[in-house]
Each structure stands twice: as structure tokens, then as C-alpha cells.
C-alpha positions as CSV (number, residue, x, y, z in Angstrom):
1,X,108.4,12.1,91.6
2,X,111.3,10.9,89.4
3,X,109.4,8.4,87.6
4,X,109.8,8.7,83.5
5,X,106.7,9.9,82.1
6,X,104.6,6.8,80.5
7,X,105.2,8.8,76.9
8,X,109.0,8.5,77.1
9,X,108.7,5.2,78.4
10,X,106.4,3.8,76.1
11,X,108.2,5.8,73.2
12,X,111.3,3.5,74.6
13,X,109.6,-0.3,74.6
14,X,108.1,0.6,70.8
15,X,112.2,1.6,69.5
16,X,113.8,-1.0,71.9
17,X,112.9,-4.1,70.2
18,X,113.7,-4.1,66.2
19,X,112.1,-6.7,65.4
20,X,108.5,-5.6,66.3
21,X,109.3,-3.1,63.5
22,X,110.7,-5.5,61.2
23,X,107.1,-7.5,61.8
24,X,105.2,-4.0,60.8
25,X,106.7,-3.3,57.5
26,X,106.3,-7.1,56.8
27,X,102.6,-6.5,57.2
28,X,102.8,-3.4,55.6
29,X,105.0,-4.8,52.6
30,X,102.5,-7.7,52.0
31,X,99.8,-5.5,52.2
32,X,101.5,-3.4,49.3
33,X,101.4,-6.9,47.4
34,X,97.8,-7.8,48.5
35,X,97.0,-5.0,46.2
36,X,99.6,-5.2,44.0
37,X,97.6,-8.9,43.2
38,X,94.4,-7.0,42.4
39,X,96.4,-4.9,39.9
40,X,97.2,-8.1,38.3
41,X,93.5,-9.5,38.2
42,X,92.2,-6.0,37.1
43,X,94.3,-5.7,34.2
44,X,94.1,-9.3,33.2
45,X,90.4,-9.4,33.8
46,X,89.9,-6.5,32.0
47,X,91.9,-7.2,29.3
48,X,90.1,-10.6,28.7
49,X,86.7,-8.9,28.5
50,X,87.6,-5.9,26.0
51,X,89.8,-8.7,23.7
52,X,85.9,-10.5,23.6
53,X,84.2,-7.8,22.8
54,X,86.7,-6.8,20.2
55,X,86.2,-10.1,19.1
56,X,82.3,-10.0,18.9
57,X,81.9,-7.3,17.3
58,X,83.7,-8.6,14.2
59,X,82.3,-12.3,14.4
60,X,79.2,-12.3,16.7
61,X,78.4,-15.6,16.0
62,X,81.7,-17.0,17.5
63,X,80.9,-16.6,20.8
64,X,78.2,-19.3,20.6
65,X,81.1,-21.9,20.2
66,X,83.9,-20.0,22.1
67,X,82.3,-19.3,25.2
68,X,80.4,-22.6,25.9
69,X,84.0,-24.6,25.1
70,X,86.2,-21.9,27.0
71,X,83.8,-22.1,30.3
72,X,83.7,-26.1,30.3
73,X,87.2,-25.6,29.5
74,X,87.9,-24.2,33.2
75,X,85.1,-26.1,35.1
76,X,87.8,-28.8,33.9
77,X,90.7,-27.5,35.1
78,X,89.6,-26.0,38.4
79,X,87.9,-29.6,39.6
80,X,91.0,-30.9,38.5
81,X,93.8,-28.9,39.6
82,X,92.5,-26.4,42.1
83,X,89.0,-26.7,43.5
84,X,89.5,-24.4,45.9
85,X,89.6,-21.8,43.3
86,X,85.9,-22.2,42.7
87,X,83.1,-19.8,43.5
88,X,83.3,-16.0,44.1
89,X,86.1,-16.1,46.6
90,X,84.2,-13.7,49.6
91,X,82.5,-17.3,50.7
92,X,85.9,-18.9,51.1
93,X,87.5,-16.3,53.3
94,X,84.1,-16.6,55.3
95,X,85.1,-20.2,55.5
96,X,88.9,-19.6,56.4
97,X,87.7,-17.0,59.3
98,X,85.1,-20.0,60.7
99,X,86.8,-21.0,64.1
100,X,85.8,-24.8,63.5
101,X,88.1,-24.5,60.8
102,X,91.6,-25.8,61.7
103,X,94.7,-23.8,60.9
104,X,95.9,-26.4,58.6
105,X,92.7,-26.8,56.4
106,X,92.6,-23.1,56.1
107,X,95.1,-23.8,52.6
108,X,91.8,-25.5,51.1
109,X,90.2,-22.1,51.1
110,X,92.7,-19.3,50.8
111,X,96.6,-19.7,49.7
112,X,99.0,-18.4,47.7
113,X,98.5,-20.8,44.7
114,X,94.7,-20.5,45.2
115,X,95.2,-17.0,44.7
116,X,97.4,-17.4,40.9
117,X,94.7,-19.7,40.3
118,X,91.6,-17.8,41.1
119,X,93.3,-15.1,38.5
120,X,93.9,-16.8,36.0
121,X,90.6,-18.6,36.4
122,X,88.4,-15.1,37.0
123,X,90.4,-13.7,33.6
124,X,89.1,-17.0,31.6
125,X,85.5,-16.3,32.9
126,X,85.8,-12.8,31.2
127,X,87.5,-13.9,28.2
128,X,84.6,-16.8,27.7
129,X,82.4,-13.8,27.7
130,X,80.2,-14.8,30.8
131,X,78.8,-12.1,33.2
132,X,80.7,-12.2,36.0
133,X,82.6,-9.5,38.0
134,X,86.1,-9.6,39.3
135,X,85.8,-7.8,42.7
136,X,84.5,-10.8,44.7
137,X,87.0,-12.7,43.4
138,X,89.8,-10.1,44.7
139,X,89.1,-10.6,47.9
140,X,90.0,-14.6,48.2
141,X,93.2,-13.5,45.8
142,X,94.3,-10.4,48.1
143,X,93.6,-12.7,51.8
144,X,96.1,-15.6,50.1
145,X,98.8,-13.1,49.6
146,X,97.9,-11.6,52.7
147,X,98.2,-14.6,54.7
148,X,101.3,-15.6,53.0
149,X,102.9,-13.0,55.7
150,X,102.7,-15.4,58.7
151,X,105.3,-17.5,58.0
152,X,107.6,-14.6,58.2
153,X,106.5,-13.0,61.2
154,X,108.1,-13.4,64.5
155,X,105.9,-15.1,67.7
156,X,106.5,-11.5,69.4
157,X,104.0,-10.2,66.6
158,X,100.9,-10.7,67.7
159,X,99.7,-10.9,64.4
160,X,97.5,-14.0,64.1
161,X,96.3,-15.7,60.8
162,X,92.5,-14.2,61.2
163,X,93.9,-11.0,61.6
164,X,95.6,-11.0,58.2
165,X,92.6,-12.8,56.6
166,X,90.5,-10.3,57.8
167,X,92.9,-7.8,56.5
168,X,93.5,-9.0,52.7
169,X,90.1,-9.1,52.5
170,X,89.7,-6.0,53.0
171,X,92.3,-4.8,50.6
172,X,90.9,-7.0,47.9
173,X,87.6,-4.8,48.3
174,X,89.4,-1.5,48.4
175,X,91.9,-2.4,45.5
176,X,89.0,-3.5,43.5
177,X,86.6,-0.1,43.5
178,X,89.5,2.1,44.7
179,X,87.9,2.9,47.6
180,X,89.9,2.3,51.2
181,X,86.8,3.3,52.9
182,X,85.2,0.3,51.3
183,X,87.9,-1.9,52.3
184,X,87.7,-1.1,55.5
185,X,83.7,-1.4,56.5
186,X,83.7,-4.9,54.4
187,X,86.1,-6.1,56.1
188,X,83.9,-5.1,59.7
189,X,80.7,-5.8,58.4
190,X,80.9,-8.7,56.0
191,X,84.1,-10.5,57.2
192,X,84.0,-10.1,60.8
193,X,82.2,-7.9,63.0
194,X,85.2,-6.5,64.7
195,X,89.3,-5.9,65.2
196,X,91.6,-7.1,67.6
197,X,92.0,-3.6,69.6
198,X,96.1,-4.3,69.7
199,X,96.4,-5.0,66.1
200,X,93.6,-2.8,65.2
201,X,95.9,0.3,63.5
202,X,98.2,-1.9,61.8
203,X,95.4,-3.9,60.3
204,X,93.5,0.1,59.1
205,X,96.9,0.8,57.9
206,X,97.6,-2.3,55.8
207,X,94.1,-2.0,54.3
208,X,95.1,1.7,53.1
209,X,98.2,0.7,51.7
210,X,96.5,-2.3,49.9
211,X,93.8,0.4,48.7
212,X,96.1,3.1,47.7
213,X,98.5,1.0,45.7
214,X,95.7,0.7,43.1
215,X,94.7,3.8,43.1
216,X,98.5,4.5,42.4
217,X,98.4,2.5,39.5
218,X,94.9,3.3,38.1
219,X,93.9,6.7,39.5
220,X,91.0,7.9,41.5
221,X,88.4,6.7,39.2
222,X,85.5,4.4,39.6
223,X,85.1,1.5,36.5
224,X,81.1,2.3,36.6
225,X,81.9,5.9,36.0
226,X,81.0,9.0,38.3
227,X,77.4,9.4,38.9
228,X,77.1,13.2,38.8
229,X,74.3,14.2,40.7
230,X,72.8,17.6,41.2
231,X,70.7,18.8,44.7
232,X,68.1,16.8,44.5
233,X,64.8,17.5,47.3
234,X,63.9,14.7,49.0
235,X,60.0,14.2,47.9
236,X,61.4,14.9,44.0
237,X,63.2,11.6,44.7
238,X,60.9,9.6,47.5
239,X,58.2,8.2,45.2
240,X,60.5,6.6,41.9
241,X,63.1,6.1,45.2
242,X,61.0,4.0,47.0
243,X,60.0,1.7,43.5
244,X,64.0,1.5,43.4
245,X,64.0,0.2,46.4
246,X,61.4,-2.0,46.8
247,X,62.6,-3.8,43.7
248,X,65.9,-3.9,44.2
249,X,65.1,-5.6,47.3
250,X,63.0,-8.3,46.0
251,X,64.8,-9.2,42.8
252,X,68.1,-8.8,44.3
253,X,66.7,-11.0,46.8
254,X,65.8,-13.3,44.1
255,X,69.5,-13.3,42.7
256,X,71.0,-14.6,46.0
257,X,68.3,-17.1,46.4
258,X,68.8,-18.4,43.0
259,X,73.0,-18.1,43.6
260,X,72.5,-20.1,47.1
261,X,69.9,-22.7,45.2
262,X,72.6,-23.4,42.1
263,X,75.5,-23.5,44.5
264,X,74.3,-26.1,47.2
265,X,71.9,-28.0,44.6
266,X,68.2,-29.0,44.7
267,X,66.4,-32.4,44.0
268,X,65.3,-31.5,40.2
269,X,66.9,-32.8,36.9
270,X,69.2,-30.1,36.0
271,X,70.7,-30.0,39.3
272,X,71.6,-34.2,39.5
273,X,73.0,-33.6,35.8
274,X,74.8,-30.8,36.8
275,X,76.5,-33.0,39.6
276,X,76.7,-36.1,37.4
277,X,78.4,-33.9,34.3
278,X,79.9,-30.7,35.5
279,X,81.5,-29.9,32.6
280,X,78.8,-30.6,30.2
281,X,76.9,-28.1,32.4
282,X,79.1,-25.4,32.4
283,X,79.1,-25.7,28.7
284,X,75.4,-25.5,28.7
285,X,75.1,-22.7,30.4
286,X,77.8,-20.9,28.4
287,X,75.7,-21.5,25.1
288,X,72.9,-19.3,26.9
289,X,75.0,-16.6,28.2
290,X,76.3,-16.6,24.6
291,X,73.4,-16.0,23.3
292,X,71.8,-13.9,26.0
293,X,75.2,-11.6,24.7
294,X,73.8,-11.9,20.5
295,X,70.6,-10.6,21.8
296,X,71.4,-7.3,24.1
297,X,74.6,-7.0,21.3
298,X,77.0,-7.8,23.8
299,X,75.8,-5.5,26.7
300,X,74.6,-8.2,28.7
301,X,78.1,-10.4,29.0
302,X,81.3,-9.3,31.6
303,X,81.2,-7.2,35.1
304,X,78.1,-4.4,33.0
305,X,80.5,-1.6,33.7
306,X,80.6,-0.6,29.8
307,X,76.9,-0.7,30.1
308,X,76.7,1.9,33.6
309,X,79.0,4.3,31.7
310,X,76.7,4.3,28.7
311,X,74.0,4.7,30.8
312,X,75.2,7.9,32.7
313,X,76.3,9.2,30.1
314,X,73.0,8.7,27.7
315,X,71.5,11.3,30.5
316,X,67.5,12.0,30.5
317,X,65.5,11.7,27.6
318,X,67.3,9.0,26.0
319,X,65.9,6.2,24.3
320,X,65.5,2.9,27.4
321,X,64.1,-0.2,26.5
322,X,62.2,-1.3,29.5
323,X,63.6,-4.3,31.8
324,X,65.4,-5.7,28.9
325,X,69.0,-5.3,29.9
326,X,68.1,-5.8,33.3
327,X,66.3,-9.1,32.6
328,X,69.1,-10.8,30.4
329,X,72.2,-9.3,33.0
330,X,70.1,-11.1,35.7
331,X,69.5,-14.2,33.8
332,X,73.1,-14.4,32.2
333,X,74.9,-13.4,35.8
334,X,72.9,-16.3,37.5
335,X,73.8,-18.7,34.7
336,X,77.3,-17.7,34.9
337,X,77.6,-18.4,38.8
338,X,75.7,-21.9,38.2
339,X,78.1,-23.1,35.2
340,X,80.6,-23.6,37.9
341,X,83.4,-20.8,36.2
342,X,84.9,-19.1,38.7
343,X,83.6,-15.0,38.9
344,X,81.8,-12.8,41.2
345,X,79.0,-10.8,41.3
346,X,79.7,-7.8,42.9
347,X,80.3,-6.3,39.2
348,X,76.7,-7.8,37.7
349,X,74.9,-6.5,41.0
350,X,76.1,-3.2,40.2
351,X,74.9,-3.4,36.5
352,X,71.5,-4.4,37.3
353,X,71.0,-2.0,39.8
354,X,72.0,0.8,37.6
355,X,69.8,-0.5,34.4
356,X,66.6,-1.0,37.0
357,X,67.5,2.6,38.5
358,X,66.9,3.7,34.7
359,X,63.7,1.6,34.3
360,X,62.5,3.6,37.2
361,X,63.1,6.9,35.4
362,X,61.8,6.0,32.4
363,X,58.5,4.3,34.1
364,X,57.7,7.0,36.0
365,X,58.7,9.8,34.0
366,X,61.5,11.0,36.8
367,X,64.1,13.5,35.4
368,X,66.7,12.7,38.1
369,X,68.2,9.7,36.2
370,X,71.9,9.6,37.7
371,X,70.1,9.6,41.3
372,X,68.0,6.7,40.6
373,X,70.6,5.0,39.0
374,X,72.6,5.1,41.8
375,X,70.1,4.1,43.9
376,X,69.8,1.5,42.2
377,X,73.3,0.5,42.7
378,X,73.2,1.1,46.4
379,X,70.0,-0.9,46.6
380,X,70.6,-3.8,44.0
381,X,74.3,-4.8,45.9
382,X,72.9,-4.6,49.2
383,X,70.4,-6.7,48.8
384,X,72.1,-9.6,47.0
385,X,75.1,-9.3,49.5
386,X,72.9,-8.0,52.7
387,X,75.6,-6.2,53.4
388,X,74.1,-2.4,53.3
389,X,77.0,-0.3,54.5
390,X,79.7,-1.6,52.3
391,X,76.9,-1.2,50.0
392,X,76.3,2.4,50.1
393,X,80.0,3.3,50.8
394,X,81.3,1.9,47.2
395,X,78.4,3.5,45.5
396,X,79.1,7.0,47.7
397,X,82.6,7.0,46.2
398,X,81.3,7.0,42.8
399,X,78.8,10.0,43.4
400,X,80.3,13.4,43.4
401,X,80.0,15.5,46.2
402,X,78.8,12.9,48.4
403,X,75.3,14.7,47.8
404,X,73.1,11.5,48.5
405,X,74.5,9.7,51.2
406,X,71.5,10.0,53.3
407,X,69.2,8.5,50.7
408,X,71.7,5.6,49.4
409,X,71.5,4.5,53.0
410,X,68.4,4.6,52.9
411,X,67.7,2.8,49.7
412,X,70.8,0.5,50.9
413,X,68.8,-0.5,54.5
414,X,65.5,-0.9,52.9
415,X,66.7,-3.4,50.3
416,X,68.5,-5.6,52.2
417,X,65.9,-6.0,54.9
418,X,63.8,-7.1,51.8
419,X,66.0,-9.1,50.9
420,X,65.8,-10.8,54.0
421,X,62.6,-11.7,53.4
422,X,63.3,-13.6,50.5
423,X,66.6,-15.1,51.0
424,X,69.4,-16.4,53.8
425,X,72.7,-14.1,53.5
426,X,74.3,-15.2,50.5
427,X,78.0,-15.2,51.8
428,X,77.1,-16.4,55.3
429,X,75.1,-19.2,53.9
430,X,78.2,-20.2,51.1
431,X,80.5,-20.4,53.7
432,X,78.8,-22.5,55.8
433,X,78.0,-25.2,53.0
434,X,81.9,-25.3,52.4
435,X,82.7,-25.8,56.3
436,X,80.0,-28.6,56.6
437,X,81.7,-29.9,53.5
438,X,85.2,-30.0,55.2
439,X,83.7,-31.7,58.4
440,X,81.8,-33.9,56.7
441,X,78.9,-32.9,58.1
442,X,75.0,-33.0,56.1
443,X,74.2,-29.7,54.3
444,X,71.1,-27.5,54.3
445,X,68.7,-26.5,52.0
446,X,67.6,-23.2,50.8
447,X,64.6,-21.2,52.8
């Protein structure tokens, strides 16, 4: 009868012991520089791309010379110094969550210096004029600050190092399209498919305070723009909505196939010279991106957010010309993964999807452009990344009024299952070619 209630004894254990405390603003506090990290990137990176374009638009012809050298440039220095800065980044903190992966090796994948790295690395990409994107990439840089936290934390924690990889991750995501929500179902459905129950609030709150910090510093915008889109009924938007669909499935299929083929290598002649001469490669492949950027006027080159805004806001009735952008941004973003440069493709995925969204509503005539071009978005990133719900959330912050949520789902399912069809999960399949390579063990090939 004269037992405390559980609330004032529970409220006791939580203010007894200071240090438990001290251990949740740590989180918190590293969490605040998690996404403090992607501020860095995001100015940097974006900084490097606008400082090309400035440059290209007075001297065109430079880039055919300055991006080839620039990107063999970094293939250089990343073998050399920091390999484990290589690649998108989202495949590396797959391969740091793997539980054959010791605690020790986990520095090969995700660390504070891989992390400085990876941003200077991401920003050269950009400044060499190559299309990549630099949200992939904020997700290896946000998990090394991240896990930097461990060595401060006491035993009593209960923190462990997955937890916080799990948890930059996640910030990287939301830092990177301001979107906490984001953050938060990447870090479920891509990263891991669930959250220690103890920890589980602590982890939602440190991906917030990763998220919001950007927004702090940037604003509640989106870099692609906001799709407006007005009511639209469902059968005005299920015929030219299904076409989105079924091609972003198959070509953004395609892209992951392609990105899975360049990164574990096939038996032809371009992938043995690529292994013999990396460098020479990279700079190969930066001559056609180059010119892949003379022939779409630069549109075709960096993360294709310029080229979404311009679309949006060209509205219905504009000149399109059919497939083009969206065949060069797909050749020049695979290129730019197989030269070996550091980047991601979250950024490019988006692009595409938006440009084959237009091709849509200029082939069949739709008036509901911003719709299908965000469909488009929805559908192009989930199928390269199979990873539908992150998908449709990111693209769902950029819509106003949250009007299509039901059909970017939609869209979003259909197009990774599609995917499916033509290629293994791109992340999934990345990380374990870099955990065979730790162990030693014999790779696999491409479906």
C-alpha cells in the first residue's frame, strides 16, 4: 500500500545517475555535428558545381581538358591515400552494419578521416563537372562523425556502434533533402530493418536534430524545387502514370544493373583496362561526361537539380526535346560512377526521373506536368535504390500539400518491383562485394 508509484520511481533511476544524461547530450551533440558535416559537403559541393558552370559558360571547351585531368586527378589520390573514400558511401555503411564485420575493420568503411575525405573528394567530383549527386555520399560522411561518439560514451550507455551507424545514416539522408522523415524511414528500410527498442527514442531524436540543423542553416526548401501540384483525378493521371512507371522501372533498373556491373567488373576489355589503369580510366570517362555536358549545354553534368527547377518551372506547353536530357543524364551519371570518382546518385536518379516524367507529358499530350514529373522522381529513385518508401517520402516533401501521396506510392512500389526484375538491390549487392573483399572471400557476378 505504501509502495512509490512506478512514475516517481522511474522519474528517480532516470535523475539519479548523471552520467546517463551526460551520455544523451553526447549523442545528441554529435548528432548536431553529423549534420553540421552535411552543411559542409552541401556548400562545398555546391559551390564546386556553380564555380563549373560559371566556368563553362565562358570557355565551354575547357571542360574537355579540365574534367578528364581533375577526375583522374582524384581516382589518384583516393587509391592512394584513402580508398575507403570510394564509391557512393550508402554501400559502406551497409558494409560497417554487416555483423561478419569486426569492430575493428569497421574504420575501413566509415571514420572520421573517411568522412573529410569523402568531402573533399564528393566536392572535386562536382568541380570536374561529372554527374554525380552529393546525398549518397552524406550518409558515409554523417555515420563517421556519428560513430566518432563511442569513444566518449560511458559502458552504462547502452549505445552500441550499430546503433550510431544506423543513426548518422540517417541524418546524412535527412540533412541532405531536409527532410527528418526521410532520415528516419532510410535509416529502417535501407540500413536496417529495425531499432533497438531501448535506444529507439534517442536514436528518432538524434536523427531530428541531425535533420533540423540543416534546415536551420538552409531553410525548408527542397534543391529540386517544389513540385506544385493541383487536385488531380485519378484516371486523368492513371494512363501517362502507368508509362511513368513502367519506365522508370525498367530503365532505372537498367542504371543499377549497369552501376553493380562497373563496380564489381566483368570479363570484357574495358573492364581488365579499367583494373590494369585506373587512372587512365577515370580520365576516359571524364572526356565523355565532358562532352556529354558540350552537347545538352551543360544540363546534363552535376546532381540535375538546375535542370528539375527549370523543368517545373517551364510548366505545360513548353518546348521538350524528347529523351534527350534523359538519355545523356543516364549515360553521363553511369560514366561518372564507373570512372572510379567518388559521388552518388541519389541526385542523377532524381534528374532523370523528373526529365522522363516530362517525356511522358509531352508523348502523350498530358497537361498535368508537375504530377508526372514527380512521379517520375518517386518512380526513377525507387527503382535504382529499391528502396520505395524512402523513395516516395523525399519526393512527398517536395510536393505541396502532400496531394499525391497515394499515387507516388504507387508509382514508387511498381517501379521497384520492376526493378527487381532486372537487377539485384544496388546497395545490398555493393556492400556485400566490399565484405567478401575484407574476408577475402571470391566475389559474385551480376544477374
Amino acid at each position: 500500500m505504501d509502495r512509490e508509484p512506478d512514475f516517481l520511481r522511474r522519474l528517480h533511476e532516470e535523475l539519479s545517475d548523471a552520467r546517463v544524461w551526460v551520455d544523451r547530450a553526447l549523442v545528441l551533440g554529435f548528432a548536431a555535428l553529423a549534420g553540421l558535416s552535411v552543411v559542409v559537403l552541401t556548400v562545398l559541393a555546391d559551390g564546386a558545381m556553380d564555380w563549373f558552370l560559371a566556368q563553362r559558360a565562358t570557355r565551354p571547351w575547357m571542360a574537355l581538358v579540365w574534367t578528364p585531368a581533375l577526375s583522374a586527378a582524384i581516382v589518384w589520390a583516393v587509391r592512394r591515400w584513402c580508398p575507403g573514400a570510394a564509391g557512393s558511401g550508402v554501400p559502406q555503411v551497409c558494409a560497417a552494419l554487416d555483423p561478419r564485420v569486426e569492430p575493428a575493420e569497421r574504420g575501413r568503411f566509415v571514420s572520421l578521416r573517411l568522412s573529410a575525405a569523402k568531402v573533399l573528394a564528393v566536392s572535386g567530383g562536382l568541380l570536374a563537372g561529372l554527374s554525380t549527386g552529393r546525398q549518397g555520399p552524406s550518409v558515409q560522411v554523417a555515420a563517421g562523425v556519428m560513430l566518432a561518439a563511442r569513444r566518449w560514451l560511458s559502458p552504462r550507455s547502452g549505445v552500441n556502434e550499430r546503433e550510431l551507424l544506423v543513426a548518422g545514416g540517417a541524418v546524412g539522408i535527412a540533412a541532405a533533402f531536409n527532410t527528418p522523415l526521410g532520415g528516419i524511414v532510410f535509416a529502417i528500410e535501407e540500413l536496417t530493418r529495425r531499432i533497438e527498442q531501448r535506444n529507439s527514442g534517442l536514436m528518432l531524436a538524434a536523427i531530428v536534430v541531425g535533420g533540423l540543423v540543416a534546415v536551420s542553416v538552409f531553410g525548408n526548401f527542397s534543391y529540386f524545387g517544389r513540385v506544385h501540384v493541383d487536385v488531380v483525378a485519378w484516371w486523368g493521371l492513371l494512363l501517362p502514370g502507368a508509362l511513368v512507371a513502367l519506365g522508370a522501372g525498367l530503365f532505372g533498373g537498367l542504371l543499377a544493373r549497369l552501376l553493380i556491373a562497373s563496380s564489381t567488373g566483368l570479363p570484357d576489355r574495358l573492364s581488365a583496362w579499367r583494373r590494369q589503369y585506373p587512372v587512365r580510366f577515370a580520365a576516359a570517362c571524364g572526356f565523355v561526361v565532358a562532352a556529354i555536358g558540350l552537347v545538352s549545354q551543360g544540363a546534363a553534368v552535376g546532381g540535375g537539380h538546375h535542370h528539375t527547377r527549370e523543368l517545373l518551372a517551364a510548366g505545360p506547353g513548353q518546348e521538350h526535346v524528347l529523351l534527350t536530357y534523359t538519355g545523356l543524364k543516364f549515360v553521363a551519371s553511369w560514366l561518372s560512377a564507373w570512372s572510379g570518382v567518388p559521388g552518388g546518385i541519389f541526385g542523377p536518379a532524381l534528374s532523370i526521373g523528373a526529365s522522363w516524367g516530362a517525356d511522358v507529358a509531352a508523348i502523350t499530350g498530358s497537361p498535368h506536368l508537375p504530377a508526372l514529373i514527380a512521379l517520375g522522381m518517386a518512380g526513377f529513385l525507387a527503382a535504382v535504390t529499391q528502396a520505395p518508401i524512402t523513395a516516395m517520402i523525399i519526393v512527398m516533401e517536395m510536393t505541396d500539400g502532400h496531394a499525391m501521396v497515394l499515387s507516388l506510392m504507387g508509382c514508387a512500389l511498381v517501379a521497384s518491383l520492376l526493378s527487381r526484375l532486372v537487377s539485384r538491390p544496388l546497395y545490398a549487392t555493393l556492400s556485400e562485394r566490399l565484405v567478401r573483399e575484407l574476408r577475402g572471400e571470391p566475389g559474385q557476378g551480376t544477374r
